[in-house]
N, C-alpha and C positions, 0 to 999 in steps of 0.2 A: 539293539538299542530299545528303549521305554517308549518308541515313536516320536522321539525329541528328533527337530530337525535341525543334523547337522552344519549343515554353509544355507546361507538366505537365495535366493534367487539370483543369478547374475544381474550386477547391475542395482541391488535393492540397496546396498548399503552409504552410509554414510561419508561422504568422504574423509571426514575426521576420525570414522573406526576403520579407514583402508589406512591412513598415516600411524594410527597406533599399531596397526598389524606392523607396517613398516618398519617402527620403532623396534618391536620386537623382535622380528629378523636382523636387523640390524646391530642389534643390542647380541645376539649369538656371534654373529659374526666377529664384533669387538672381543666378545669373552675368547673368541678364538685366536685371533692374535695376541692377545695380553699371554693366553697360556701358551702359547709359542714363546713369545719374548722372553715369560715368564720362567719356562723350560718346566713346566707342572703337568700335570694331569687334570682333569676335572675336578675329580673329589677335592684335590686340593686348593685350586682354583679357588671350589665352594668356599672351602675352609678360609682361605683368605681375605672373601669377599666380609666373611661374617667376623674377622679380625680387624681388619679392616674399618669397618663402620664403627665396631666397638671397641676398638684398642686391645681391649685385654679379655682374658676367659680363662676358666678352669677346662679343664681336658676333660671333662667330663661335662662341662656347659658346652662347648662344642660338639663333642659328642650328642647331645641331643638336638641341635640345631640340624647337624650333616644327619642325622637317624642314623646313625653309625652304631659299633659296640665299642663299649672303652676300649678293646683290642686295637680292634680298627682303625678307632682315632689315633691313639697310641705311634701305629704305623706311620699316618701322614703327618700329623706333629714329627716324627724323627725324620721324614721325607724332605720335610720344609725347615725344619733347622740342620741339615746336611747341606741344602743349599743356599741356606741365609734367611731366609724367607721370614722365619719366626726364632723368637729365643723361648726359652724357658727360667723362669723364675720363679725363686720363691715367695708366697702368700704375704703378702706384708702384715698380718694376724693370725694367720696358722700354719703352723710350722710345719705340718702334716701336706698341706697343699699346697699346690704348683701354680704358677698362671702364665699362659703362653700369649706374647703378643709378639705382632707385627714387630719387623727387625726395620731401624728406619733408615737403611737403604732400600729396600721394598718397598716403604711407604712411599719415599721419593722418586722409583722407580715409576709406579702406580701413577704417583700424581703427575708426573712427567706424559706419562701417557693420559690422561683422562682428562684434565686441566685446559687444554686448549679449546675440546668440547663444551665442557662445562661453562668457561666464559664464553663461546659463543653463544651458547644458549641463552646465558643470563644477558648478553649486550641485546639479545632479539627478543628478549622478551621486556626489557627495561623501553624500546623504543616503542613500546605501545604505553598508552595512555593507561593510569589510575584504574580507569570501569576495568576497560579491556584485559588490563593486567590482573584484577579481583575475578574476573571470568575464566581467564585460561590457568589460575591456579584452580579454579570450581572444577574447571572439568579436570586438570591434572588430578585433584581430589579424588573425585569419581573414578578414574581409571586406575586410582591405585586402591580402593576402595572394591572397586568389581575383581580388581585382580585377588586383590587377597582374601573376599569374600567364595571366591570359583575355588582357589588353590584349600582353602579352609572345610570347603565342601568334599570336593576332589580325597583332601586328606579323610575326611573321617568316612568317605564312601571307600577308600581303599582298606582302613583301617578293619570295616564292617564286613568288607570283602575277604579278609585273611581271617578273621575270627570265625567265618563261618566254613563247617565242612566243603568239601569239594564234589561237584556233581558224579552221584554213580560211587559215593565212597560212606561209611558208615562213618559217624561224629569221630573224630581221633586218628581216624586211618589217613594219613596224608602223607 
């Protein structure tokens, strides 16, 4: 490491960044049961989640979301419309291309599951006052803000990391 220090001192932190850790444990563990229920794998999982939000995508806009190769995606697209999960259609302006969405039995599966959460969370956060409620979306802000500012780092530190040769190897020999 660059002498960044990893975990702060027991005890130093915040109780609202021990709850978001929480959240995020938490939030693995959901992804675990939905891809149980779901009967998927991870990658696909991904793949759903980003279907999902967005309804629809070209197999190749997916493909760069999962960092996949259009092979690859290719594969879990056929994985997930074998078992319902997604359809495939064609482009409603080119006739050339396809767009895969969420099958909505899945959608409703999905929501079945997530939905109960979701409104508890909105009846717990609707019982706080106007300020209160402009505040805990501030910080939701912020945490989703640091997260994807780390993740955006992370990405182009790995990116910088594969571009460059490997220790004890001449440029190309890998």
């Amino acid at each position: 490491m660059s002498g960044e220090q990893v975990s702060p001192p027991r005890g130093s932190m915040h109780p609202a960044s021990i709850l978001v850790r929480d959240v995020l444990v938490l939030n693995e563990t959901m992804e675990f049961i939905m891809r149980r229920e779901m009967d998927i794998n991870e990658t696909d999982f991904q793949a759903m989640q980003h279907l999902l939000k967005l309804r629809s995508m070209s197999p190749g806009e997916l493909a760069q979301m999962l960092h996949l190769t259009p092979a690859a995606t290719t594969t879990v697209i056929d994985r997930l419309v074998t078992k319902g999960h997604v359809q495939r259609s064609p482009h409603p302006t080119d006739r050339r291309r396809w767009l895969v969405s969420p099958s909505a039995e899945s959608v409703q599966s999905a929501m079945a599951m997530l939905m109960p959460m979701v409104l508890d969370v909105d009846q717990a956060v609707r019982g706080y006052g106007e300020h209160e409620q402009r505040v805990i979306v501030d910080f939701l802000s912020g945490v989703v803000q640091s997260m994807s500012s780390r993740i955006a780092a992370l990405e182009q530190q790995s990116e910088a990391n594969h571009d460059q040769p490997h220790k004890g190897t001449a440029k190309g020999e890998q």
